[in-house]
Steps between C-alpha positions, in 0.01 A plus 500: 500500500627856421553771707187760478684780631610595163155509398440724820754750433371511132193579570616746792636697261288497294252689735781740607526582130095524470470686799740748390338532183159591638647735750631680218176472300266555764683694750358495832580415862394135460674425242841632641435294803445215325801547290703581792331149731598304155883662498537413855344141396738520214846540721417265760400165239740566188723243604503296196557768231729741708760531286849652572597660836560847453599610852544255777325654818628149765649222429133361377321772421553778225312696216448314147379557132148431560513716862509780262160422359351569828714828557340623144188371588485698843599827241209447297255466848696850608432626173160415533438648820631782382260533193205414702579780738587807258122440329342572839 
C-alpha cells in the first residue's frame, strides 16, 4: 500500500493555491483567513514535497522551497486585508 501523504500534501496545496486565488478575486476578510488557516496548514504538513533547505533554523528544523508558498500566500491575505479595508 502507498503512502497517502503525497496525495495529502497535493491536495493541500492545491487549496492554498485556490484559496489564494479567491482572496485575490473576491477580496474579503474570509477569504484572507482562509488563505492564511490553509498557509499555516500548508507549513506544518508539506513534508513530502519540501524540497531543498534554504536556511537551517536547528539541527531539524529550517525554512524550505515550498515554506515560501505559505510566506506568499500570507502576502496575498495582507494584501487582501488591505484592499478590503481602503473600500470602506
Amino acid at each position: 500500500m502507498r503512502d497517502p501523504s503525497m496525495l495529502h500534501a497535493l491536495v493541500l496545496m492545491n487549496l492554498l493555491f485556490a484559496s489564494a486565488l479567491w482572496a485575490m478575486l473576491r477580496p474579503s476578510i474570509v477569504a484572507a483567513v482562509i488563505c492564511v488557516v490553509v498557509a499555516i496548514a500548508w507549513v506544518i504538513w508539506n513534508k513530502p514535497i519540501e524540497g531543498s533547505i534554504l536556511l537551517t533554523l536547528t539541527p531539524v528544523h529550517g525554512v524550505t522551497e515550498s515554506d515560501l508558498l505559505s510566506v506568499a500566500a500570507v502576502l496575498v491575505a495582507a494584501w487582501t486585508v488591505l484592499r478590503v479595508r481602503s473600500r470602506r
